[in-house]
C-alpha positions, -999 to 999 in steps of 0.1 A, spaced: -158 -119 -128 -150 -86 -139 -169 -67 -108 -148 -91 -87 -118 -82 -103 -117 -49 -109 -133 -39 -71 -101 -61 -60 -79 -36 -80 -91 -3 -64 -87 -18 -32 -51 -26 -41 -53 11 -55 -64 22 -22 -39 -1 -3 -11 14 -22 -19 53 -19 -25 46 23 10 27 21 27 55 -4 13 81 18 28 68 48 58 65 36 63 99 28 60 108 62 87 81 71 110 91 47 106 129 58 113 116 92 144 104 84 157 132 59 143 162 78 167 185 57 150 180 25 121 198 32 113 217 64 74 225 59 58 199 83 26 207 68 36 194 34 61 166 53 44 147 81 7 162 85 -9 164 46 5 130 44 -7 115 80 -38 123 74 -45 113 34 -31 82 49 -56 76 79 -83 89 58 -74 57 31 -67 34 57 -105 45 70 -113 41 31 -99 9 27 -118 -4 63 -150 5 49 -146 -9 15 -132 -47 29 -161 -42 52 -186 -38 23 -170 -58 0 -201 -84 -7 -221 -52 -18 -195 -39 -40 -189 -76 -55 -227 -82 -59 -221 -116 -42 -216 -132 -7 -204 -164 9 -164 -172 4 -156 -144 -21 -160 -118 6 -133 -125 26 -111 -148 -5 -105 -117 -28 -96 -91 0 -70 -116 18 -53 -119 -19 -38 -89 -12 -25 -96 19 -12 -126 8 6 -109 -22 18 -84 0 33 -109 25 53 -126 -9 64 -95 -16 80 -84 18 93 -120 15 112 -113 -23 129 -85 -14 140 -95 21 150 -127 -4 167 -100 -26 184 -78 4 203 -106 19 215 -127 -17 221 -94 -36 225 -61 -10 242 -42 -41 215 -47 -66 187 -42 -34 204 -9 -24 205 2 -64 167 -10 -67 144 22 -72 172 46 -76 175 73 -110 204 72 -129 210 102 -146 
């Protein structure tokens, strides 16, 4: 259990840096006057992203190796994160539409 687990962590891990990576270049996108260097801004970021997504591919598609089992848990644990991701979209589009203060607030630094 604790090969299952833990190889279904660093694929969330991976999940999250491809996600996080793309997202830089979306926010850069939209706030162009924060940072001019498109190398730093939309390229370094683009590509750590397609090289995790690539990453990630591999890793789902080796999964029963990295698990050291086969049959059902190959394709269970993987789809756990999709699932949890799909709940998550779904609270905070939950959150946005009851509470659009405390949503726009959510992630910001108070100083």
């Amino acid at each position: 259990m604790f090969t299952w687990l833990t190889n279904l962590g660093t694929l969330g891990v991976i999940s999250l840096m491809a996600l996080c990576s793309f997202a830089i270049v979306a926010f850069f996108a939209k706030n162009r006057e924060l940072d001019r260097n498109i190398l730093r801004t939309f390229v370094a970021p683009l590509v750590a992203g397609l090289a995790l997504t690539a990453i990630l591919a591999y890793a789902v598609a080796n999964f029963g190796l990295l698990i050291a089992s086969g049959g059902a848990l190959v394709w269970i644990l993987p789809s756990l994160l999709l699932v949890f991701a799909v709940l998550g979209v779904m609270a905070s589009t939950r959150l946005r539409s009851s509470s659009p203060r405390l949503y726009a607030e959510m992630g910001r630094h108070r100083e």
